[in-house]
Structure formats: structure tokens, C-alpha cells
VMD Tcl script that draws the C-alpha trace (Angstrom):
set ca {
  {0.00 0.00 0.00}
  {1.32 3.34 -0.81}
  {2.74 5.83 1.68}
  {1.26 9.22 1.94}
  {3.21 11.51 -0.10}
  {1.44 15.14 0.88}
  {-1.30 16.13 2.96}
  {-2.13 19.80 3.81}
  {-2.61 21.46 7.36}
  {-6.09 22.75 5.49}
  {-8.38 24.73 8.70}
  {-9.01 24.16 11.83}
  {-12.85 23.54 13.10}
  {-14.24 26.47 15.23}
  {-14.79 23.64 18.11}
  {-12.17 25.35 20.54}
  {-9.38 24.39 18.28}
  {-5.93 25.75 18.34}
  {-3.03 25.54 15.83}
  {-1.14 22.54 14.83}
  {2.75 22.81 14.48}
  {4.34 22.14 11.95}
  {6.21 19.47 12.81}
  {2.94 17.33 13.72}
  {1.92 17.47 9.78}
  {4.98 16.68 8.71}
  {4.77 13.58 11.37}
  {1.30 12.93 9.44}
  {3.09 13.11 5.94}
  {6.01 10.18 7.60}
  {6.70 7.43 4.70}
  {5.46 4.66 7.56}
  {2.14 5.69 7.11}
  {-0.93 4.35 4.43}
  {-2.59 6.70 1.99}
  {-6.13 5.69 1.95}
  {-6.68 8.11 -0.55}
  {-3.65 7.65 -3.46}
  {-5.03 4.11 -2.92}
  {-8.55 4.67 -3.49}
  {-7.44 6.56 -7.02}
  {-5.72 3.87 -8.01}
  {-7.68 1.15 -7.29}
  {-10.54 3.09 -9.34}
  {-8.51 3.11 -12.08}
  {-7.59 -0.51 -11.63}
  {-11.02 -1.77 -12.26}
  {-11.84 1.09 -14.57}
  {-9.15 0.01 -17.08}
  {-9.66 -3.77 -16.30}
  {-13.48 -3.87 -16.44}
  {-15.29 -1.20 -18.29}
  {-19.24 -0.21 -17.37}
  {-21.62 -3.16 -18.13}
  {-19.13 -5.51 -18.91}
  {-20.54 -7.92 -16.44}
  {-24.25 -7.76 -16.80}
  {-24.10 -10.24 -20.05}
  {-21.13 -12.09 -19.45}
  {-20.28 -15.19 -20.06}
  {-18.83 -17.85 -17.73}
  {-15.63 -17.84 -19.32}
  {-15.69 -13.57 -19.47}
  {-16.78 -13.40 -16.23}
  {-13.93 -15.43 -14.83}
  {-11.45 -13.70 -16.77}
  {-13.03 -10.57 -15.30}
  {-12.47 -11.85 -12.06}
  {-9.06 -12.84 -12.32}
  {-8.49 -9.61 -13.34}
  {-10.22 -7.25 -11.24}
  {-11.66 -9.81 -8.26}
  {-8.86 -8.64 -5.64}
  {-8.60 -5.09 -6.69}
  {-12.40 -4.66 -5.98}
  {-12.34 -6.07 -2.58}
  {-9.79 -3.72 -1.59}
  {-11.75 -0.84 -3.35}
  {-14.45 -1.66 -0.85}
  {-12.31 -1.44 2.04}
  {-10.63 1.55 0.65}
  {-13.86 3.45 0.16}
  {-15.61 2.52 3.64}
  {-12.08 3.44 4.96}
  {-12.50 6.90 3.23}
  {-16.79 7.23 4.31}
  {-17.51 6.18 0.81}
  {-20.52 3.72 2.96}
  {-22.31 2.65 -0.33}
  {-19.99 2.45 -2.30}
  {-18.21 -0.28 -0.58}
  {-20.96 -1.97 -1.03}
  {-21.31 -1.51 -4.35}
  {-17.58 -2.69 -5.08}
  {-18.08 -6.20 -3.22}
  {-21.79 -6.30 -4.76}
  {-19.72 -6.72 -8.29}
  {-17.25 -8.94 -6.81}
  {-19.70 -11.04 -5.35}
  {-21.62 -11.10 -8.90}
  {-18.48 -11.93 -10.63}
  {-17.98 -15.12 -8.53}
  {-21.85 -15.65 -8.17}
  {-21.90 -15.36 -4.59}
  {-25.39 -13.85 -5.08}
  {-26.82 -16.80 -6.59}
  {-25.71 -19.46 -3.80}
  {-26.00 -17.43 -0.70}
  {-29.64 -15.57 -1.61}
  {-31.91 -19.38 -2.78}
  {-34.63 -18.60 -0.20}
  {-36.02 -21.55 1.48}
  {-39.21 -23.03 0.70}
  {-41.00 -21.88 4.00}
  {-39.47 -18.48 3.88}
  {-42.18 -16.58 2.82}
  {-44.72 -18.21 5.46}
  {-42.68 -17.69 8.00}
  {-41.89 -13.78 7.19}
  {-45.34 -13.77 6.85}
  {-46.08 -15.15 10.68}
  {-42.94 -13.32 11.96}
  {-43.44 -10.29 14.03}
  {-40.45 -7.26 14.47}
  {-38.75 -6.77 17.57}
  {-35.85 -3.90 18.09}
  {-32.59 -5.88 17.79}
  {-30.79 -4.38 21.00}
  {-33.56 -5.03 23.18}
  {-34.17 -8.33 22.23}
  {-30.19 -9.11 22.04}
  {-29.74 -7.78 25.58}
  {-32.34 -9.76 26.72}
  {-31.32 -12.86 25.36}
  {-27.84 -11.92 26.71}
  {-29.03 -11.59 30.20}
  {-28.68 -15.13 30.65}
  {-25.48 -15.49 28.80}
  {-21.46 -15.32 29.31}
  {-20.57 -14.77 25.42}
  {-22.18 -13.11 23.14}
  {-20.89 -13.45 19.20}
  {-21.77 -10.58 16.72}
  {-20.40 -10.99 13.19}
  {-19.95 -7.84 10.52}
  {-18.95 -7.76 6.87}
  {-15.67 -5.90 6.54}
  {-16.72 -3.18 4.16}
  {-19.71 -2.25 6.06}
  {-19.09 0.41 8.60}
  {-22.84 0.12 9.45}
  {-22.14 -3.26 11.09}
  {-19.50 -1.26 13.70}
  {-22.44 1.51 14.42}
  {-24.85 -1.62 15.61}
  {-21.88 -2.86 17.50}
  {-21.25 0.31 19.63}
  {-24.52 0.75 20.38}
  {-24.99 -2.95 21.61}
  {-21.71 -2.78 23.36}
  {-22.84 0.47 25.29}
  {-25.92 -1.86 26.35}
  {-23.99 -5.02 27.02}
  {-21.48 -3.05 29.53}
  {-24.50 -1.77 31.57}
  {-25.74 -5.65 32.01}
  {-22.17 -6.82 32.97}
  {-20.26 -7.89 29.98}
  {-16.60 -6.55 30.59}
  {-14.23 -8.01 28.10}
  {-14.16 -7.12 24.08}
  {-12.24 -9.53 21.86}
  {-12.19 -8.30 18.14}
  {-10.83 -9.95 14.84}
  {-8.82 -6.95 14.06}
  {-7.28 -6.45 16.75}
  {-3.38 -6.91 16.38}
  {-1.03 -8.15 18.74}
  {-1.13 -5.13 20.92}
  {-4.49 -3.70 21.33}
  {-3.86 -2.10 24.93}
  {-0.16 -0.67 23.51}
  {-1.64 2.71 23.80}
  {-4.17 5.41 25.41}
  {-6.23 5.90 22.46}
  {-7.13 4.14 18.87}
  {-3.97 3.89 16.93}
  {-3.86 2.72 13.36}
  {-2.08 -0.25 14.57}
  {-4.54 -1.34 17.17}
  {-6.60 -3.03 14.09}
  {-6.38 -2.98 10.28}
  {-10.07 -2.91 9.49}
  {-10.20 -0.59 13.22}
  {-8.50 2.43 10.84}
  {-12.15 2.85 9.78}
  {-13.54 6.10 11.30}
  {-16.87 4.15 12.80}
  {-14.91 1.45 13.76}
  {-12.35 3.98 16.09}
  {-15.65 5.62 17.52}
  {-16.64 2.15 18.31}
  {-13.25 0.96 20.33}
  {-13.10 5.08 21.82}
  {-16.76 4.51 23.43}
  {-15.81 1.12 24.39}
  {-12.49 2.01 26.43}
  {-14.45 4.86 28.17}
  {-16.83 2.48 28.96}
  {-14.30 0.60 30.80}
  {-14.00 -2.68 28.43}
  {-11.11 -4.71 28.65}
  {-9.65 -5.23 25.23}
  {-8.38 -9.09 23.99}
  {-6.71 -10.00 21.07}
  {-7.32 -13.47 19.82}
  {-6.47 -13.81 15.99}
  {-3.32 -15.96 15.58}
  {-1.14 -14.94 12.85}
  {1.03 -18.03 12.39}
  {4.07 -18.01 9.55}
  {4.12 -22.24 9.86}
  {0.34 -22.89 8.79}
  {0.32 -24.39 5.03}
  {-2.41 -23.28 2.93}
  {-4.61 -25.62 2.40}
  {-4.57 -25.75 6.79}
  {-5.00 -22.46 6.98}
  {-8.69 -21.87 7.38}
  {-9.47 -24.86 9.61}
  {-6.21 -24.14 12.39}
  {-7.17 -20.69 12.17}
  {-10.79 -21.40 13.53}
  {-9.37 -23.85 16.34}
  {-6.90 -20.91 16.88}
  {-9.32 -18.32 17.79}
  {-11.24 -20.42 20.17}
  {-8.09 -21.54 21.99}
  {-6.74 -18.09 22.57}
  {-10.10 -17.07 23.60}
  {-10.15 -19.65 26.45}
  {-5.91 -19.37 26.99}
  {-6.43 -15.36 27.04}
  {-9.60 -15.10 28.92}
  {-11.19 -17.63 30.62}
  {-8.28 -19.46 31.68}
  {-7.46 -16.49 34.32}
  {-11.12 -15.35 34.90}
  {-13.52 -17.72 34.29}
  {-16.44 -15.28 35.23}
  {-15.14 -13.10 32.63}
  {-18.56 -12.15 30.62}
  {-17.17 -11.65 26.78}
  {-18.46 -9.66 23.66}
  {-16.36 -11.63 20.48}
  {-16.85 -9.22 17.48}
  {-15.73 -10.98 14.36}
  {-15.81 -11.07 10.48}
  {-18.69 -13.07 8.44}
  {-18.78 -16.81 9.55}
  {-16.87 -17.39 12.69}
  {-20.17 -16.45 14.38}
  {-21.65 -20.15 13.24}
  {-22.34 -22.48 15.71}
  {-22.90 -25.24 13.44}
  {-21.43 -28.03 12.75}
  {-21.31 -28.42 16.24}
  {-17.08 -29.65 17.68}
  {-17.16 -32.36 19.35}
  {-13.17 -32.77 19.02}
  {-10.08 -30.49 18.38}
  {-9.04 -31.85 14.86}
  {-13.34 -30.91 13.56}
  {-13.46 -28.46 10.29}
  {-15.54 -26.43 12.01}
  {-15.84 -22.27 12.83}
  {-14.86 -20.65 15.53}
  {-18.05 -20.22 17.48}
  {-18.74 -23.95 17.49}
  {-14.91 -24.38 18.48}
  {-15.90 -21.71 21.89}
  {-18.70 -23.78 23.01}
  {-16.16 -27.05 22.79}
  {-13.59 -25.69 24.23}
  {-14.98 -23.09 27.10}
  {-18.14 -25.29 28.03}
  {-19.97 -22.22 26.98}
  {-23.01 -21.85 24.81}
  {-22.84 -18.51 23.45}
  {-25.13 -16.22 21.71}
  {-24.61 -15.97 18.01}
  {-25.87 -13.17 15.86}
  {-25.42 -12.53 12.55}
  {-25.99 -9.09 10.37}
  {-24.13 -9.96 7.58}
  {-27.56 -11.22 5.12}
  {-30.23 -8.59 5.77}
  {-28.95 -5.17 4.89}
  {-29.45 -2.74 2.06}
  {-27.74 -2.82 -1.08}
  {-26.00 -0.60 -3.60}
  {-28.46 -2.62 -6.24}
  {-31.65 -4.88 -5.24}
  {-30.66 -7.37 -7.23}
  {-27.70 -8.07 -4.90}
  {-29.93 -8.47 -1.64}
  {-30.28 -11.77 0.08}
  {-33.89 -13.20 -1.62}
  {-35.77 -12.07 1.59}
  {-34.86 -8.99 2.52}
  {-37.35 -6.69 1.02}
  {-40.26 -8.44 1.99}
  {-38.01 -8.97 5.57}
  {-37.31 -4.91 5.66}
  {-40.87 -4.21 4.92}
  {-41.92 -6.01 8.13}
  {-41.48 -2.66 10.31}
  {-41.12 0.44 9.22}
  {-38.57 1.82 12.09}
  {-35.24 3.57 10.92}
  {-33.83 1.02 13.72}
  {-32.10 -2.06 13.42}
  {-34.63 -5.32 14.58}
  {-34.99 -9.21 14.73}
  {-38.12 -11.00 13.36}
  {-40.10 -13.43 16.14}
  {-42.41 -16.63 15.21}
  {-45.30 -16.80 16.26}
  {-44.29 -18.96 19.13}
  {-41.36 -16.35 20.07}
  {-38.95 -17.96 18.43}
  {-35.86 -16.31 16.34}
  {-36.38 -16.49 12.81}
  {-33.13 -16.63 10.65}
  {-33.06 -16.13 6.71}
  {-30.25 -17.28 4.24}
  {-27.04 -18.83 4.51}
  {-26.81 -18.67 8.53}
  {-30.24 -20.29 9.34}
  {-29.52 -23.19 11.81}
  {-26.40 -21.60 12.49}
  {-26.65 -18.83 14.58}
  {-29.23 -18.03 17.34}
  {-30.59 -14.66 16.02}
  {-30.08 -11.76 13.09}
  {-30.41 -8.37 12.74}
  {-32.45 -6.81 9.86}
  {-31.22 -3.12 9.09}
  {-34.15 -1.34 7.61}
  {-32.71 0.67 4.17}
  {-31.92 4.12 6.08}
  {-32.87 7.23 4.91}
  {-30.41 10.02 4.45}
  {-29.62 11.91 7.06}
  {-30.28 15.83 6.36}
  {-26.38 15.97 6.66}
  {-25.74 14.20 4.01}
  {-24.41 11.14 5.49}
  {-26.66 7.71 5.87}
  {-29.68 7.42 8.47}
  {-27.55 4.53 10.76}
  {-25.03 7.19 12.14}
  {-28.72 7.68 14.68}
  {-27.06 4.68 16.46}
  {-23.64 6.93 17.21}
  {-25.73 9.84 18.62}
  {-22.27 11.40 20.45}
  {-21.96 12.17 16.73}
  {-23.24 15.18 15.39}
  {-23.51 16.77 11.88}
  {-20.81 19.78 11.50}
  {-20.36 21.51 8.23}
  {-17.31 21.40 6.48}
  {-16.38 25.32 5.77}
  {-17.03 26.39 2.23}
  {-13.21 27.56 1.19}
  {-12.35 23.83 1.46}
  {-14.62 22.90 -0.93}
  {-12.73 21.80 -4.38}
  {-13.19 23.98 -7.29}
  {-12.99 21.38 -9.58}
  {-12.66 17.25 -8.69}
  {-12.45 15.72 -5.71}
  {-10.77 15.94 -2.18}
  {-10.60 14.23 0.68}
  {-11.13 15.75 4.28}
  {-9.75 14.09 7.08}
  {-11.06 14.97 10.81}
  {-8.57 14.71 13.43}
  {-8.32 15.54 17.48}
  {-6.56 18.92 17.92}
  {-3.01 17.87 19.70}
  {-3.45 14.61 18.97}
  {-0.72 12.15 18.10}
  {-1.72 11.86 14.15}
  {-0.59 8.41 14.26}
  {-4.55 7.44 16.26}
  {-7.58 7.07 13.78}
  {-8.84 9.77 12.31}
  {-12.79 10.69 13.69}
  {-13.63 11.21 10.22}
  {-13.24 11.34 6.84}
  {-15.09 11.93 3.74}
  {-14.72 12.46 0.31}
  {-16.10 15.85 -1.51}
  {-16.82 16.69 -5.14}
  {-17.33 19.61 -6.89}
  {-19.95 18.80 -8.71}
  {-22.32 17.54 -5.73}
  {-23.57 18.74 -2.49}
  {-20.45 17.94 0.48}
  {-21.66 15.97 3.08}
  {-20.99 17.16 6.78}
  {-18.53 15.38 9.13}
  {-20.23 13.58 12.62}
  {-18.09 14.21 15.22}
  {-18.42 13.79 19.05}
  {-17.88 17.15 20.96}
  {-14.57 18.30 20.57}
  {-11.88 20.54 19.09}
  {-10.69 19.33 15.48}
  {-8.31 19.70 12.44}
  {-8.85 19.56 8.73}
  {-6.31 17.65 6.66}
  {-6.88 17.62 2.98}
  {-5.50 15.32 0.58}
  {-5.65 16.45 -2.76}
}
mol new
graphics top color blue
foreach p $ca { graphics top sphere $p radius 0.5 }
foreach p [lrange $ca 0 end-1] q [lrange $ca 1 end] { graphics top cylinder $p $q radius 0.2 }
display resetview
């Protein structure tokens, strides 16, 4: 990834800031540090040159493939790159096209044949209320997210904030690296995927609130390949119990993790199973946890790419909160790829926009508020990117925002927790 090559001390918010030295932007401009942005540009380019507009809506198998070889990793990290950069739907939109390249679509979203009578029966619920109350009664609680989809890390604060006033005190997240706790606030190498803006608000809240941080992922240079996925699984569970449980065995434990290391099933019954990493917890800790996912019911860039049941799923409440659906005998009702293997899921109505510009599910962050960014900023022609940082902070911790403006459309306003700021812009 390339290193950031110049970024401009650009204003400073009227929030009680003060002025930055120089040296601190030149600390910002050090060669050890990613540029989301140069990346972003050249990733677009990437799968501009590589796979033109409409190439893949008549494709064949043998085009599409091609098309994938070409352009499958460069869109994944376009994804990441733009939810990195507040770009929310248009991460989506990037894996949506990966995902039709390699016909995720087609496998994941074949609705079952009772779906529709049981959406029909199924009643709404809001998702935190329900979750905490399920969680009540538990020790672990499991929450997945899809790594492009800062969305997922809004639903997580705001169910951590309610999990911490029931008892839960320990957070263990995929992304964390080696050395979580190595300082004060939310450096860019606490977590790769935690260099997200919403992700950082998510881990800042969560420290205030007194949660003890874990890191379980296992990065091991002596796994082959093809053992890779399975010893990673049985990895994470055993540095969950090793790391946790083993010295506090009362410990009560929120595991945030990527996609399908939330599934319970098949159920371990011994170390050497091919199973996830949930089922591998329950094995190994004695503990049933509760598993949610919120990976299949969510708005996308395009309909088509929805999971089979989510429109007629979304259309079961019409709150701009996040819920579960209940059978008629108060069961959980799970749609898609997870069903039988996770206890409950979270249905994300499709937000409105926000009158600052940004989407409707920043409601769950409400220490962030709209602020404009000031009109001599705005680019006279093109694009820019506007970066949000704490005045005096090191400039080596996550940024609190950042969002791309254009010329030729209306800029959206930063959301920012009280405090005093500085503009960087990368041009």
C-alpha cells in the first residue's frame, strides 16, 4: 500500500481548536504511514481500465472469470478503501460486483421453501432489546460484521454500550493486532479494518466504557495453505479460552468478528473438527454462546444483490432502527445462509439520508453530530478528501472522520463527538 506523499494542514474547526505545528503534519506526511486516498485513485482506475461499465451484466462464464481474475482482488480492496474513506455505499457496491463476478449472489440468496410463510407469521422486535435480553442469561455473546460495512460497527457500539451496563466486561475483536492495549487511544495499529472512522468511535466509546480489550487472531508463519482456514478457527477459540477464561472464568465476553466465525454449526465435538470458531468456543470453554449474525439482511448498492428475503423482511417494520423477526411462538427467525447456524439476526431497515448528508444509521452513534465542512475547502474542480482529526493529537490514532467531496455535488458534513478538530486535505 502506498505511503502518503502530501497532505495539507487545510483549517481548523471552530470547536475550541488551536493551531497545529508544523512538525505534527509533517509527522502525518512520515513514509510509515498508508494513503487511503492515493489508494482509493488507483484502485478506481484498476477496475476502470480492467473492467469497463456493463461488462458484467451479459457475461459469459468464461468472461466473467477472466473478469475476475483480473479485477476480483482489486475490488475487494476498493471496498475497504472506500468505507475506509466514508464512501458507505460504495463499498458496497464494489463487493456487490465482486460477489456477482464469482456468483456469490446466486448461492447465498436461494430462499427456502418456507421463507415466505414464516416472514409472513414473523413479528419485528428492536434488535438491541431483544439481544440484551437474550444476553441476560449469557457469558458470550458473538456478533459478526462484513468488513466493508461500517454500518455493522455503528450496531456494534450501540450494543456494546448496552452489554457493559448488564455486565459484559471483556471485548475480543478480529482486528485487533497483537497489541491492542499498547496505547491510550485508537492507533492505526490497534486493528487494520479498526482504521475505519466508525470502527475507532466504536473501540473510543468502548475504552471509556471501561471494556477490557483481547486480542485473539493468531497470525502463524508455519500454517500451510490448504490448513489455513481450519487451524485458524481452532486458533481463535483456543486463545479465547488461553487469554480469557483461563485467568477469569467469570469473565462475561463480547467476540466481534468477520462473516462466519459467528456459526455455531457443525457443532465440535473434538479439536481436529473443520468447524468455525463459534462452534470451536462452546467445545472448548463449556460455553453456549449467543450468536448473531448481520451480515444477510442489509441494504444494497443494487436490489438485485440483496439476500432473496430482505425486502419483503425490511418491509416487516417500518422503524429507521435495526430489529430481529419473532415466530409466532417467540422464536428467532433466521433467513439465508446462517439459518440453523446462529441463534438470532439483525435486519437493518434501508436508512434514509440523514439531512447531513451522510446515511440514516449514524442515529445509532448519537455522540456524533452533523458539522459543516467550511465552504473555502470545498474543491473547485474534482475531488478531495477531508480528514477529521483531534486537535493535539498524536496523528498516528484514527482519524474521527473522513469523507470524500466533489465539486460537482452537495459535500456531506462530518459527525463528530464534541470536541476541538483539524482539517487535513488530501488532494
Amino acid at each position: 500500500m502506498p505511503p502518503f506523499k502530501k497532505l495539507i494542514l487545510v483549517a481548523m474547526l471552530s470547536y475550541g481548536a488551536t493551531a497545529a505545528s508544523a512538525a505534527s503534519v509533517a509527522e502525518y506526511n512520515s513514509p510509515d504511514r498508508y494513503d487511503w486516498w492515493k489508494y482509493l485513485q488507483l484502485l478506481e482506475k484498476n477496475v476502470q481500465q480492467e473492467m469497463p461499465a456493463g461488462s458484467t451484466v451479459q457475461a459469459s462464464d468464461a468472461q466473467r472469470m477472466q473478469l475476475l481474475r483480473a479485477v476480483g482482488s482489486p475490488l475487494q480492496r476498493l471496498g475497504t478503501a472506500r468505507a475506509m474513506l466514508g464512501d458507505s455505499m460504495g463499498a458496497i457496491a464494489a463487493f456487490d460486483t465482486f460477489e456477482q463476478l464469482t456468483l456469490y449472489q446466486q448461492r447465498k440468496g436461494q430462499p427456502h421453501a418456507d421463507d415466505d410463510a414464516r416472514l409472513a407469521a414473523a413479528t419485528p422486535r428492536d434488535a438491541i432489546h431483544a439481544i440484551v435480553e437474550a444476553a441476560s442469561k449469557r457469558q458470550i455473546v458473538i456478533l459478526n460484521e462484513s468488513h466493508h460495512v461500517p454500518m455493522h460497527r455503528a450496531f456494534a457500539a450501540a450494543l456494546a454500550r448496552e452489554l457493559r451496563k448488564i455486565g459484559f466486561d471483556t471485548l475480543a475483536v478480529e482486528t485487533f493486532g497483537t497489541t491492542p492495549n499498547a496505547w491510550p487511544y485508537i492507533h492505526e495499529q490497534t486493528g487494520y479494518y479498526s482504521n475505519e472512522p466508525v470502527f475507532g468511535h466504536f473501540l473510543r466509546e468502548a475504552r471509556q466504557d471501561g471494556w477490557a480489550f483481547v486480542q485473539y487472531e493468531e497470525e502463524r508463519a508455519d500454517r500451510g495453505a490448504d490448513d489455513y482456514p481450519r487451524q485458524r478457527e481452532l486458533e481463535q477459540a483456543e486463545n479465547i479460552q488461553s487469554r480469557i477464561f483461563a485467568s477469569r472464568p467469570n469473565a462475561r465476553v463480547f467476540i466481534y468478528v468477520g462473516y462466519s466465525h459467528s456459526v455455531e454449526t457443525p457443532i465440535a465435538n473434538k479439536r481436529e473438527d473443520d468447524v468455525r470458531m463459534a462452534s470451536h468456543v462452546r467445545r472448548i470453554t463449556g460455553i453456549d454462546p449467543l450468536t448473531i449474525d448481520q451480515t444477510v439482511m442489509y441494504a444494497h448498492a443494487a436490489p438485485g444483490a440483496e439476500q432473496a428475503s430482505y425486502q419483503q423482511a425490511q418491509a416487516k417494520s417500518d422503524s429507521q432502527r435495526p430489529f430481529v423477526l419473532l415466530g409466532p411462538g417467540g422464536q428467532q427467525e433466521v433467513f439465508g445462509a446462517y439459518r440453523n447456524g446462529v441463534d438470532m439476526q439483525v435486519i437493518h431497515p434501508r436508512y434514509a439520508a440523514g439531512a447531513s448528508g451522510r446515511p440514516g444509521w449514524y442515529a445509532m452513534l448519537p455522540q456524533l453530530q452533523p458539522h459543516r465542512i467550511p465552504a473555502n475547502l470545498y474543491p473547485a474542480t474534482g475531488r478531495k478528501l477531508i480528514t477529521a482529526r483531534a486537535t493535539g493529537a498524536d496523528l498516528h490514532a484514527v482519524p474521527y472522520d473522513a469523507i470524500v467531496i466533489s465539486a460537482d455535488a452537495p459535500a456531506p458534513q462530518l459527525m463528530l463527538p464534541p470536541g476541538s478538530y483539524t482539517l487535513l486535505e488530501s488532494l
